[in-house]
N, C-alpha and C positions, 0 to 999 in steps of 0.2 A: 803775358797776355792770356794763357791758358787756365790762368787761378780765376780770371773772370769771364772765361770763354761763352757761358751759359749767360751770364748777367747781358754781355754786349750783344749776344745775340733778341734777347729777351727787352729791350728795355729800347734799341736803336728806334724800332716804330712809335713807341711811347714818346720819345724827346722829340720826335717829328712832329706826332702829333701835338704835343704842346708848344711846338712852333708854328705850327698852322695858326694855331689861336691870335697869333698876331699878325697875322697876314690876311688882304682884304683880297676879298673875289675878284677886285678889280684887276689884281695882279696873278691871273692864270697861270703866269712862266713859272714865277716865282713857286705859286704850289705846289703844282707840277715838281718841279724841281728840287724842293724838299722832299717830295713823296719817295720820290726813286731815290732821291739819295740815301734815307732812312731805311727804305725796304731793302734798297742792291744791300745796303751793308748786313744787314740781318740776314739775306740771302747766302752775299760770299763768306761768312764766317760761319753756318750752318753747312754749308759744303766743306769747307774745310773740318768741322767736326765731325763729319762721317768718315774725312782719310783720316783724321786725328786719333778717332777711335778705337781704340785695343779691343779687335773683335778674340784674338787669342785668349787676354786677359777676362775678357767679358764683367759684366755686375756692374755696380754703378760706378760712374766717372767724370770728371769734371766738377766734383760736389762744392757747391759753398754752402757756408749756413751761418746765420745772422740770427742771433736773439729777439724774438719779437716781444715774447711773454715767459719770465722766467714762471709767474705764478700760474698761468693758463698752460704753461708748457707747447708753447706756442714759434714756431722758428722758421725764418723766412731759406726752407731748405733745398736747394735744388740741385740736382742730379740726372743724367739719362744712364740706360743701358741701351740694349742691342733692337730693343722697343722704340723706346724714346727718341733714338738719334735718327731714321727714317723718316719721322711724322714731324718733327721739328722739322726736318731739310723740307720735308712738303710743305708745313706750314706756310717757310717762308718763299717757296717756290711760287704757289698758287697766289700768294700773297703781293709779291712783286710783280708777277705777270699780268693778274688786276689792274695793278695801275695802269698799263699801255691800253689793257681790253676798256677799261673805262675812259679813257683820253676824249674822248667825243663830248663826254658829259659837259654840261654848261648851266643846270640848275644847281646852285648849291656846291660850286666845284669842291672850294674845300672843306666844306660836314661832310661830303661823301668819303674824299681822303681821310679824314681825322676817322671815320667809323671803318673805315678799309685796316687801317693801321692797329686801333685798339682790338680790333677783331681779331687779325694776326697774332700780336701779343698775348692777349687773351688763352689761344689755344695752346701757343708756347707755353703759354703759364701752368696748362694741367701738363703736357707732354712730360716740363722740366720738374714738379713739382715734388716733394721728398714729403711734404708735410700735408697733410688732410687737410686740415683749415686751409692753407692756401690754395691747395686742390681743387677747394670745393670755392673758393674764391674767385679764380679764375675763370670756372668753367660758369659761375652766374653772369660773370662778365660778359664773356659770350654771347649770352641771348642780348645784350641791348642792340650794339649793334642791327644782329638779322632783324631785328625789331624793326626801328628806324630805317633798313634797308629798301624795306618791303612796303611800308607805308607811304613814306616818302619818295621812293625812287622806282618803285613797284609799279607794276601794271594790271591790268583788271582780266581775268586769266578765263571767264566764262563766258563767251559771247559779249554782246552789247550790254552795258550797263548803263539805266538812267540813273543822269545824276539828280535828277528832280526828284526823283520815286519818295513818296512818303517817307520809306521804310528805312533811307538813309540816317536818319534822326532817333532811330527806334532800336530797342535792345535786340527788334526784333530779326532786324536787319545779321545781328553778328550770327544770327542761325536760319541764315538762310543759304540752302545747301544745295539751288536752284542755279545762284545770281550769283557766284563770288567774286570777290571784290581784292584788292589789295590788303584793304583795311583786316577784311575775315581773317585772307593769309596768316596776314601781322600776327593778330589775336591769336588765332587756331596756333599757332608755333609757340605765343608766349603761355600759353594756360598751358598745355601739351607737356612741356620742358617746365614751367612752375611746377607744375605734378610732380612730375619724375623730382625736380629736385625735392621736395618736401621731404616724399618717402627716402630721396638719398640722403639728404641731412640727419633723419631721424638715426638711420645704419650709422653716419660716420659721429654720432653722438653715443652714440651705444659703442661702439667701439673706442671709444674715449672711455668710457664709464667701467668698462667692464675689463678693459686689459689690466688693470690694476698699474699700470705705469703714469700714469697721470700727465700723458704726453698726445701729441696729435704725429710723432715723427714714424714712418712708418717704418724705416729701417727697424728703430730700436720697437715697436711693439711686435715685427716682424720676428726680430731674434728671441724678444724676454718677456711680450705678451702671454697671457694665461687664462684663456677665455675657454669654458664650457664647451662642450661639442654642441648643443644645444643652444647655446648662442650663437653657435657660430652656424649652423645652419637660418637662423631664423637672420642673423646679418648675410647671408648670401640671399635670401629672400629680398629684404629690403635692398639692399645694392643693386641687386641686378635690377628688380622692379623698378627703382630710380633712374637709373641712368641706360634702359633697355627703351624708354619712348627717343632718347638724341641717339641712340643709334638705329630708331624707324624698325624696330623689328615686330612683327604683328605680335597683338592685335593695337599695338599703342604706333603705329606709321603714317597714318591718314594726315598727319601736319605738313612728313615731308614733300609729299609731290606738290602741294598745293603752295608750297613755301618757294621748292624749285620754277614753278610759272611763274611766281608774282613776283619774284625779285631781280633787280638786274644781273646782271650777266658774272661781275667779279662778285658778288655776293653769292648767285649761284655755284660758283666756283669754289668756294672755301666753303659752304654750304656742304657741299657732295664730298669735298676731297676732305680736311678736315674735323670740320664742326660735327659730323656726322659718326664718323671716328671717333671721338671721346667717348663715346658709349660704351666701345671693344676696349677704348684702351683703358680707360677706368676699369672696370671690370679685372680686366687683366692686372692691372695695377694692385686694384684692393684685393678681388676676392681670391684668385690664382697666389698670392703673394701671402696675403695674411690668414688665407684660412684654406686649404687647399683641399684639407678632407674632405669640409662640405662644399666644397664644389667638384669634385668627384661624383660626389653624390645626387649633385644635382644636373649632373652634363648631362644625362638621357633623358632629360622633359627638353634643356635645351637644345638637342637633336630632332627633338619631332618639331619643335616649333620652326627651326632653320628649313625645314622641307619647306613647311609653308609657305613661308618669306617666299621662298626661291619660285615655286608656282603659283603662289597668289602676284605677286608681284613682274612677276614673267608674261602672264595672260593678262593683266589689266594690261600693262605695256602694249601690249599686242593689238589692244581693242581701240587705244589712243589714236589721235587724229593730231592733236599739237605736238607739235615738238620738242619742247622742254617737259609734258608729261612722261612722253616714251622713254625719254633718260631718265627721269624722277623717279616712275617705276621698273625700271630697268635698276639701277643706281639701288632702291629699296630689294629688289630679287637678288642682286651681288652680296646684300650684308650676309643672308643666310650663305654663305659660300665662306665666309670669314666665319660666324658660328658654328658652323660646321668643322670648319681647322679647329676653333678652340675648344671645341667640344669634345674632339678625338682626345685629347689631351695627349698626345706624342709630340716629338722632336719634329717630325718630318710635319705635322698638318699645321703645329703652332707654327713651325717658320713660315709653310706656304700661308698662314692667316696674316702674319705679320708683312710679308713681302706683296701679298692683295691687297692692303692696306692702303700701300704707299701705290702699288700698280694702281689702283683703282680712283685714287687721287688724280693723277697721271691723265688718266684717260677720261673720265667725270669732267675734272678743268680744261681737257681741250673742247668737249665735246658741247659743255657751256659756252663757252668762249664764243664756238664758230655759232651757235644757236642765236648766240645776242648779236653777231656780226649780222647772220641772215636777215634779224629781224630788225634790224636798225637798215639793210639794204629792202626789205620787201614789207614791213609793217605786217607782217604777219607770222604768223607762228602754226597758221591752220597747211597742214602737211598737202589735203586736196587741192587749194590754191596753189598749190607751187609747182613745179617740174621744170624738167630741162637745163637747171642750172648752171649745168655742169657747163656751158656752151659760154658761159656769160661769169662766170664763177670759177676755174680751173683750179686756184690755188686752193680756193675754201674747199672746193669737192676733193682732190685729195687730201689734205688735211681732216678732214669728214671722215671718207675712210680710213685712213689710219685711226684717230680714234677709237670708230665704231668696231675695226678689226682688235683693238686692242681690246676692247672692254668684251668683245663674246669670244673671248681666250684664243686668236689666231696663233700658230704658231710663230715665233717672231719677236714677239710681243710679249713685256714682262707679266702680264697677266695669265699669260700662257703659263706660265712657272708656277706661278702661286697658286694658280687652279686647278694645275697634275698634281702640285704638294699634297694641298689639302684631301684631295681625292682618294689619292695614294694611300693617305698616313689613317684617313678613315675607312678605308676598304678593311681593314683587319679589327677594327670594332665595331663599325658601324655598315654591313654592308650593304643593306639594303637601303639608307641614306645614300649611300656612295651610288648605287646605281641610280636613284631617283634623280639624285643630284645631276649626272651626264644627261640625265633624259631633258633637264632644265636648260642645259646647254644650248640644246635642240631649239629652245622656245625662241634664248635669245638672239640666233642666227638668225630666226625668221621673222621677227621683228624690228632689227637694225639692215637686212637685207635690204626686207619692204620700204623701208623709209628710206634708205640710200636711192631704190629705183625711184620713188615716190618724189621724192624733192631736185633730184637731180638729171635724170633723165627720162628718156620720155617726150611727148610733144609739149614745148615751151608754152607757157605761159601768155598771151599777147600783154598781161600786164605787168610781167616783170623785163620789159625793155627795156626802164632806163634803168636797172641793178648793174653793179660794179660789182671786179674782183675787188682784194687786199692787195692793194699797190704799193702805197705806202707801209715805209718801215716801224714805222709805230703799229702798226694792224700786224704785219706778218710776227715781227717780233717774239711776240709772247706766243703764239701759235704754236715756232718752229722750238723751241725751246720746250712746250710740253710736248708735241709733237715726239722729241728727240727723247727726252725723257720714257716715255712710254716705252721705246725700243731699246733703249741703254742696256 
């Protein structure tokens, strides 16, 4: 079972999802009941790969590899290390927990499962991926999905929206940065991430052409490639430029928060935990791996720009009124916190970037989860409409705070660990980062504070009367599980 440990994990949502295809709406149980079966399994064998794992041994494990293209040099090769086996377990973590968070749905039940499923696999696929080509395969995968997400199961994120308005029928509409829509969302995320990939393909073309190996497998260009320093700088250019808009770092971010309102809640989830993630971990993959010099060389522009992140994204948050913005940009001021680990380039910050990583997963997907629960109980997302909750709400408010404690680094809390790492391991290169950095900390306390008083206590609401807790086990379920997680 271990020679295909990677595949069964990788492919269980895939055969689900091609089982939906013959299963009609009519029969809800029935989807449903595919879904979790397919996800739990890709779950508990992704747990089991993280005890499986020789952290002793370290480097890659579990490898298979399948001939795709002797003449392309092309192989369906997969692999994790001490990277890879975290954000897999997320993957499928966030991925299964979706199914329960979305259980209410009833337009479309099973497209929403089939694009729930292919999205999960999809990220597995860069996580496990050995080979560039299918690296860069799986990560186009990806974007259909949120695509489809946000259009179709998406909500319209800026006040009132007329559906009559001229403007709806007009190019003129997709830049209208007044009104936004779902539809924008969709768009704004698929141009965004088209970019990035263009500029990434051109990198992982050049890095084909030029290692003189005539292969895409990264191991072997990794040990017997022979690329220019000069190449290799202007390929650290393009990689990062590529895949630095999926992981929201400025000035290419403006897609995520807008992507985080407009989409349902399990999409929001693998969204922030995730989809958002292949950014750091491509990077780390290609440029950390195959060219190391010139990413040395380039950590210190990527150190002033992680400040940014951390305080542009810290204070917009702050200035938010909705609810899934304030995570969105809170969520975008956390990448620079994992930038900053990679940037130090030590033991101690890359682990606390890698271990942020998966924390930040952790707490992202509870902190969606309960936002789409809120708003599926109060039809709103506007933070001044709400208060008092907590009266009417117990379970969700503390699950609230726990989240909100885990993401602005409570002690307790796995993110507490990855945010003294990184801190730590950049105070000796980077120090005056490191201090700006704590001062960012500051931002997000008082912006997850505000909005814990804001929405939950305080004088109620007279219109949120008739709102329920999570009573039932399909609600709490997925909660106490990332909930638990966070604190593990």
């Amino acid at each position: 079972m271990t020679d295909h440990l990677l595949s069964i994990i990788l492919f269980a949502p895939l055969v689900g999802a091609s089982l939906l295809f013959f299963v009609s709406n009519r029969h809800p149980r029935i989807v449903k009941s595919i879904t979790v079966l397919a996800s739990g399994i890709s779950f508990l064998f992704a747990f089991y790969l993280l005890y499986a794992y020789d952290h002793g041994l370290g480097g890659f494990q579990f490898q298979e590899r399948y001939a795709w293209s002797n003449e392309l040099g092309i192989s369906f090769f997969l692999g994790v290390d001490g990277v890879g086996v975290p954000m897999v377990l997320a993957s499928t973590l966030l991925m299964f927990a979706g199914v329960f968070v979305s259980w209410h749905i009833e337009d479309r039940l099973k497209e929403f499962y089939i694009n729930l499923l292919v999205l999960g696999s999809a990220t597995m696929g860069v996580y496990m991926s050995l080979d560039l080509f299918f690296l860069f395969f799986f990560y186009e995968l990806s974007v259909i999905p949120m695509y489809l997400f946000i259009a179709i199961w998406g909500r319209h994120t800026k006040g009132y929206l007329d559906m009559k308005d001229p403007k709806r029928d007009s190019v003129s509409f997709l830049f209208n940065f007044n009104r936004n829509s779902k539809e924008y969302a969709a768009m704004k995320l698929t141009l965004y991430l088209s970019f990035g990939a263009v500029v990434a393909l051109l990198g992982l073309l050049l890095v084909y052409t030029t290692s003189g190996l005539h292969t895409f497998n990264i191991v072997e260009i990794a040990e017997r490639g022979r690329m220019p320093q000069g190449i290799k700088n202007l390929l650290f250019v393009l990689i990062f430029i590529g895949f630095a808009p999926i992981a929201a770092i400025w000035p290419f971010h403006s897609w995520s928060p807008v992507g985080y309102a407009a989409a349902p809640a399990a999409a929001s989830m693998m969204h922030a935990g995730v989809l958002k993630k292949l950014g750091h971990f491509t990077i780390i993959r290609i440029c950390f791996y195959l060219f190391p010099e010139a990413t040395q060389q380039w950590m210190p522009v990527v150190a002033v720009i992680c400040i940014i992140n951390i305080f542009y994204g810290g204070l917009v948050a702050f200035l938010q009124k909705d609810t899934k913005f304030v995570i969105g940009y809170s969520s975008v001021s956390h990448m620079g916190y994992i930038f900053l680990g990679m940037a130090s380039l030590n033991m101690i910050s890359l682990t606390g970037a890698v271990l942020f990583l998966f924390a930040d997963a952790m707490a992202m997907g509870l902190l969606f989860a309960l936002s789409g629960f809120v708003y599926k109980q109060t039809h709103t997302m506007d933070i001044p409409s709400l208060g008092g909750l907590s009266r009417r709400m117990p379970f969700i408010t503390a699950c609230f705070i726990i989240g909100s404690a885990a993401s602005f680094g409570m002690p307790g809390a796995m993110n507490f660990i990855g945010e003294l790492m990184v801190l730590l391991g950049a105070w000796n290169v980077y120090p005056v980062q490191a201090v700006l950095a704590v001062v960012g900390v500051t931002i997000t306390w008082a912006y997850y504070i505000r909005m814990i008083r804001a929405m939950f206590f305080g004088e109620a609401s007279p219109l949120m009367e008739s709102v329920s807790d999570a009573r039932r086990w399909v609600d709490r379920f997925p909660l106490v599980i990332l909930a638990t997680a966070s604190v593990f």
